[in-house]
C-alpha positions as CSV (number, residue, x, y, z in Angstrom):
1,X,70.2,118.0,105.3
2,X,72.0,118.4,102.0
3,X,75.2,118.7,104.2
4,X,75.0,115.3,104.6
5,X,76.2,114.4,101.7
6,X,79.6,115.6,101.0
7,X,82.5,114.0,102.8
8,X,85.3,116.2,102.0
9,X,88.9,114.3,102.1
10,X,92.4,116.8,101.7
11,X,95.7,116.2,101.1
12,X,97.5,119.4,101.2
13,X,100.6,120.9,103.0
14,X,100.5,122.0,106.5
15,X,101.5,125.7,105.1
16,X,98.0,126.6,102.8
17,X,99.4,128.4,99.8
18,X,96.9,129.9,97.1
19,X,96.9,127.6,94.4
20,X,98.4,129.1,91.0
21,X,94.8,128.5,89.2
22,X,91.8,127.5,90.2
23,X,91.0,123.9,91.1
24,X,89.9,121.9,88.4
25,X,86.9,119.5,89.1
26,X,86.6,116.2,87.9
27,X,83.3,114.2,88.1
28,X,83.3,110.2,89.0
29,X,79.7,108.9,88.3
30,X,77.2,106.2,87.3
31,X,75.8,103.4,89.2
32,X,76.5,101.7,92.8
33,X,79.1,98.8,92.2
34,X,80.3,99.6,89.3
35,X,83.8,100.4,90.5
36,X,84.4,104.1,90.7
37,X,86.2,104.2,94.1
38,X,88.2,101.4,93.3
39,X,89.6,103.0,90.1
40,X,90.8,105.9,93.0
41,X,92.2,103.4,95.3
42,X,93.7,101.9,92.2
43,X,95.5,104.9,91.3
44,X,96.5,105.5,94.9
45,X,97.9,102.3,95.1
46,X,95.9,101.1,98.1
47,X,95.0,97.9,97.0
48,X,94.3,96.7,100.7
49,X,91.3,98.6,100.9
50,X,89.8,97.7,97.5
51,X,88.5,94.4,98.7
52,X,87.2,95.9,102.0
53,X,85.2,98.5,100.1
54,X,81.6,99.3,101.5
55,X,79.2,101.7,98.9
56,X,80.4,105.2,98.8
57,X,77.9,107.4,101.1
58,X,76.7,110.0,99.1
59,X,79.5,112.1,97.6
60,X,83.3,112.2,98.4
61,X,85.6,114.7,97.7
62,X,89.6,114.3,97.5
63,X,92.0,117.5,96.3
64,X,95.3,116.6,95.1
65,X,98.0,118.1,92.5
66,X,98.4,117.6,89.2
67,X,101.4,119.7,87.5
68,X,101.1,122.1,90.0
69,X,97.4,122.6,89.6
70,X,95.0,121.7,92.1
71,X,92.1,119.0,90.8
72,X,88.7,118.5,93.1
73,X,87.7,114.8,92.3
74,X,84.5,114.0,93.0
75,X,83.0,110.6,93.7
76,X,79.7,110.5,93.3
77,X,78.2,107.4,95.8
78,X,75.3,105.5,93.0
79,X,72.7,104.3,94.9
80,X,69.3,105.0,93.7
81,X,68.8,107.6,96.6
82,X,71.8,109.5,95.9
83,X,71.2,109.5,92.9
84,X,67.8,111.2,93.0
85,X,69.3,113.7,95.3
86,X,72.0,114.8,93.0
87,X,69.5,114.9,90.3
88,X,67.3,117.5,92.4
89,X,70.8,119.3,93.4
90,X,72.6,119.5,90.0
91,X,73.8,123.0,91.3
92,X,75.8,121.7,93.5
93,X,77.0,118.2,92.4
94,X,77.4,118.6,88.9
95,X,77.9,122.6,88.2
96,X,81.5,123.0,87.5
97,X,82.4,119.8,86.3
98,X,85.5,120.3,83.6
99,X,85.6,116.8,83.1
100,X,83.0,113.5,83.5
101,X,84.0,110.2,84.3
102,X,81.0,108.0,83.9
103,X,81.5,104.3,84.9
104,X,79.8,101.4,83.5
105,X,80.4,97.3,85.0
106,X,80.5,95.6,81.5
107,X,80.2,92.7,83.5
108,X,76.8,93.2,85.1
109,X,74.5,93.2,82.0
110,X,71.5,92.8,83.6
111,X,72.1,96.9,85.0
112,X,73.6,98.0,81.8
113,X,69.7,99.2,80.9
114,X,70.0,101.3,83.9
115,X,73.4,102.8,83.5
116,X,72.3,103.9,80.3
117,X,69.3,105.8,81.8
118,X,71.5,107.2,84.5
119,X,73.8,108.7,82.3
120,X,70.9,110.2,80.3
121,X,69.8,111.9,83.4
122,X,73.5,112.9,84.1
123,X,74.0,114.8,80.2
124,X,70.4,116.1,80.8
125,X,71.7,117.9,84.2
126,X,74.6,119.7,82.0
127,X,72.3,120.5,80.2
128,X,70.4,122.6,82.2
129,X,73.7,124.0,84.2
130,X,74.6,124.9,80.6
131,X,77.6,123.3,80.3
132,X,79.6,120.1,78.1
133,X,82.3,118.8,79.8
134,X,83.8,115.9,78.0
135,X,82.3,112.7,79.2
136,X,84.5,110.3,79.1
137,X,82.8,106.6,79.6
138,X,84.8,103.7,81.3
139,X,83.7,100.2,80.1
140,X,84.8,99.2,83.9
141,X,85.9,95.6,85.2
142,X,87.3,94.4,81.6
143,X,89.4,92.2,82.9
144,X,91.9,90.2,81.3
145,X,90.3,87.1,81.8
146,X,87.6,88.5,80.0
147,X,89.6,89.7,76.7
148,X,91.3,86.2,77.0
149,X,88.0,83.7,77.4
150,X,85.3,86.2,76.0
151,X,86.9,88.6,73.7
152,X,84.6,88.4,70.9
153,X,81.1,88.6,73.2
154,X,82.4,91.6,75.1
155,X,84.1,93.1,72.2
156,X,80.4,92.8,70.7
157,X,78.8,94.3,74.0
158,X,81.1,97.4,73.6
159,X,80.0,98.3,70.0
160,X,76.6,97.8,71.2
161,X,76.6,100.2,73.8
162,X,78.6,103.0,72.3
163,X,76.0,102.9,69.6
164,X,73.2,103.1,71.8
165,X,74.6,106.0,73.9
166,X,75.4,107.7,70.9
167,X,71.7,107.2,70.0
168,X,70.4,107.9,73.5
169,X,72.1,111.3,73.5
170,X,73.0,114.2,71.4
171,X,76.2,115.2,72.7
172,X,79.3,115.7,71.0
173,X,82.0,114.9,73.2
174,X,82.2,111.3,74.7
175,X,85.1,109.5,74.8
176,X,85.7,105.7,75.2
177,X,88.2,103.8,77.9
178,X,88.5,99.5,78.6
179,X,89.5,99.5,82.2
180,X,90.3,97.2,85.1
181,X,91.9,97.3,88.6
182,X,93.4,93.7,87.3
183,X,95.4,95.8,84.5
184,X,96.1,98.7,86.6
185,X,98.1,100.5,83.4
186,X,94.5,100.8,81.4
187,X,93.5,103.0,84.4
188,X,97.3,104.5,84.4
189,X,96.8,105.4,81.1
190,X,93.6,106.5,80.5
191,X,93.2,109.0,83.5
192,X,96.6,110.3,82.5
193,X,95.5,111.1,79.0
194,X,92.5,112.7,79.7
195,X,94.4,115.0,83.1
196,X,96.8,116.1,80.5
197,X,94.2,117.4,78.4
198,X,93.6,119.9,81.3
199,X,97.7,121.3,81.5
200,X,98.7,123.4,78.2
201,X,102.5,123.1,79.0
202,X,102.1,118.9,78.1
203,X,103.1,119.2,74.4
204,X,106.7,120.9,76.2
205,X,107.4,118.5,78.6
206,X,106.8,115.8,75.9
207,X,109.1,117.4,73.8
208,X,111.6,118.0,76.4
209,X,111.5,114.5,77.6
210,X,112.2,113.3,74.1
211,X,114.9,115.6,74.0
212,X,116.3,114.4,77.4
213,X,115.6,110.6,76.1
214,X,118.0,111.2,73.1
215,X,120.5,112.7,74.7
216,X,121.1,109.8,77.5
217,X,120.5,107.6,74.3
218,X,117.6,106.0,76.2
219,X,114.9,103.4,74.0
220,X,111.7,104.8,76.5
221,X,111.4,107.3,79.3
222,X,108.3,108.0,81.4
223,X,107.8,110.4,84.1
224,X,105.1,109.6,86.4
225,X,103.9,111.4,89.6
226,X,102.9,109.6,93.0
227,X,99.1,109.8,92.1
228,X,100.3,107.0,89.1
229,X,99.8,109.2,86.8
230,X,102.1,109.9,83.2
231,X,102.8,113.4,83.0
232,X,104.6,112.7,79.6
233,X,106.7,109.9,78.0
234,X,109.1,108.6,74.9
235,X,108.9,105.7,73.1
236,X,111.4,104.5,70.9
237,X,108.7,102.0,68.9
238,X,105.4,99.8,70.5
239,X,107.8,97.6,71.9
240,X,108.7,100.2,73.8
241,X,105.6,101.5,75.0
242,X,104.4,98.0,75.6
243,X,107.0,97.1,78.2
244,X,107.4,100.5,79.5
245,X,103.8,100.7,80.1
246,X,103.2,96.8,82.0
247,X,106.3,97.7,84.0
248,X,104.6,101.2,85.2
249,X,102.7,100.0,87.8
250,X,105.1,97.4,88.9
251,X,107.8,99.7,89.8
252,X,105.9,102.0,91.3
253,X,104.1,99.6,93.4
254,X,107.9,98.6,94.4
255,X,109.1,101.9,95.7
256,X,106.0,101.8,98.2
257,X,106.9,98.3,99.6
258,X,110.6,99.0,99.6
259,X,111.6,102.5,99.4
260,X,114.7,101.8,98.3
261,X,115.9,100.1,101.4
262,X,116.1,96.3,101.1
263,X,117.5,94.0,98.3
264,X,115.4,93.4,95.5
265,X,115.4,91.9,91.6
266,X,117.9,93.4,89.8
267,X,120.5,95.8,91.9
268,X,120.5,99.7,93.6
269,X,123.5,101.6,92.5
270,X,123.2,104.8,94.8
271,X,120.3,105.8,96.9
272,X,117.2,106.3,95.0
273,X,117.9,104.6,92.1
274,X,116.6,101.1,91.1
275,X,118.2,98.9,88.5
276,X,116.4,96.0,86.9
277,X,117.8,94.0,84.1
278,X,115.3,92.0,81.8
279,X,114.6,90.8,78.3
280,X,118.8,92.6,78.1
281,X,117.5,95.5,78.6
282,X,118.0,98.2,81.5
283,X,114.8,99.3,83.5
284,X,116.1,102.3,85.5
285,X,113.6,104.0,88.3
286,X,114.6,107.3,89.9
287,X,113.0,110.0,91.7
288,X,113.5,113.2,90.2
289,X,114.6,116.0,92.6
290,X,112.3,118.6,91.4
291,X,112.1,121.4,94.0
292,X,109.7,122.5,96.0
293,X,106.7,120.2,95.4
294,X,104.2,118.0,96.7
295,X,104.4,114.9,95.1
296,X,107.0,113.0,94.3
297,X,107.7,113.1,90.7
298,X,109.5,109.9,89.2
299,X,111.2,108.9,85.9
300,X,111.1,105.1,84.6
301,X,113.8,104.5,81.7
302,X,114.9,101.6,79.6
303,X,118.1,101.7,78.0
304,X,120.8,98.8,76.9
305,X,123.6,100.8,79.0
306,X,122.8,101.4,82.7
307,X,125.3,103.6,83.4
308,X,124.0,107.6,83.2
309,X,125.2,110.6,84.2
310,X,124.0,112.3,87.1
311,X,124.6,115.6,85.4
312,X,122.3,114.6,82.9
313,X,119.7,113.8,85.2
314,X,120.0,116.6,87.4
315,X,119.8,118.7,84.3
316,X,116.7,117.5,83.1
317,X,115.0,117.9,86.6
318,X,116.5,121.4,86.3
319,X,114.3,122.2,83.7
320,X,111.1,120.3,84.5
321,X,111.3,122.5,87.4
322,X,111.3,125.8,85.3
323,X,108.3,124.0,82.8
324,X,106.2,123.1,85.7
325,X,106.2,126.0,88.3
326,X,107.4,128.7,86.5
């Protein structure tokens, strides 16, 4: 039975409200192994179950929020009989899909030959549904070991296969990510990017963080939800965005392990606020008290001066409140 294969996972409120538009579904395919559940566990932070993962059993499905919107994530199990059944099905696995995230193992060369004939089926199957959602193509398990001791052969590998995709299909929009669960911001980053393409308010909140960043005379501020993902940033220069970006995941990570409870690097001023000093610089974490959400949204500074204003930063929630849900 075609029920069979759709395990439907929810994390919503108790109290079901309508959402304010209509779910948004993103797509998560390509071959068995090739780490597409553990870029979701990634992002959920639940790096305990990554190396305990089994193959996903047909397809998955998680809701969660982004910016008040409401995104259906589909993970689509790869093994060769899933596969053929979502290729018979395209109605119901693939019709829909606003955005595809097709996952490749750069690692596993031997399978790239198949991956590549997988995601021909996959374009083919829009295709017939009549739609083009961007595909956006993750050159998956590019570890830093590997841009460290084999830069140059992988760095060939990835020119080679975005020229033979291009060839292999005739489809306009395909997009490019490196990613790895061992540099868990190239996951940070890239998912961010492409969910913000979905929300028209992001070029606002950018602006309004940048607004927010001068007036606190701050060098970077980020804004990040619970999922891990950026909802908008500032960055003084690329130093900025450098540090601000490996210190992400870090801090984040920290706030699960400690919530703000127990001593740790650096010093807590008042509850809910985390202090590290490095490089003589000021990170400062906080969770923004933005009303009446689900997830937690957070905001990750670095400035020279540690000391702000809480005005200043109950201001600013103030009006990411009115941007987000008004």
């Amino acid at each position: 039975m075609q029920g069979e294969f759709i395990l439907e996972i929810q994390y919503l409120s108790k109290e079901k409200k309508e959402p304010p538009e209509p779910q948004s579904k993103i797509l998560f395919t390509g071959l068995d192994a090739a780490g597409k559940t553990s870029i979701i566990l990634a992002l959920q932070r639940e790096f305990s179950k990554i190396a305990l993962l089994k193959p996903t059993r047909g397809a998955q499905r998680r809701i969660f929020e982004f910016l008040g919107r409401e995104i259906a994530e589909w993970d689509l199990g790869g093994q060769i009989s899933y596969r053929i059944s979502y290729l018979k099905n395209p109605g119901k696995y693939f019709d829909g899909t606003e955005i595809a995230i097709y996952v490749i193992d750069i690692q596993n060369k031997p399978r790239i030959p198949e991956a590549m004939s997988y995601f021909k089926d996959v374009v083919e199957q829009f295709r017939k549904l009549e739609i083009e959602p961007p595909i956006y193509v993750f050159f998956h398990k590019y570890d830093p070991a590997l841009r460290r001791n084999a830069m140059n052969e992988f760095k060939s590998l990835e020119i080679d296969l975005k020229e033979k995709l291009r060839r292999s299909v005739d489809y306009k929009r395909i997009y490019y990510y490196n990613t790895s669960i061992y540099d868990l911001n190239s996951i940070i980053s890239a998912m961010s990017e492409i969910l913000l393409n979905l929300y028209p308010k992001a070029e606002l909140i950018s602006k309004t963080i940048d607004e927010f960043a001068k007036k606190v005379d701050s060098e970077g501020v980020v804004v990040i939800d619970d999922n891990s993902l950026i909802i908008g940033y500032f960055y003084k220069d690329e130093e900025t965005k450098n540090l601000l970006s490996a210190s992400t995941p870090y801090f984040l990570t920290l706030n699960d392990s400690f919530q703000f409870t127990q001593v740790i690097p650096g010093r807590i001023e008042e509850e809910g606020k985390m202090i590290v000093q490095r490089f003589g610089r000021n990170f400062i974490f906080k969770k923004l008290n933005i009303r009446d959400v689900k997830t937690p949204y957070y905001i990750l500074m670095l400035k020279g001066d540690p000391a702000i204003n809480k005005e200043d930063f109950d201001s600013f929630a103030n009006i990411m409140t009115e941007i987000l849900f008004k």
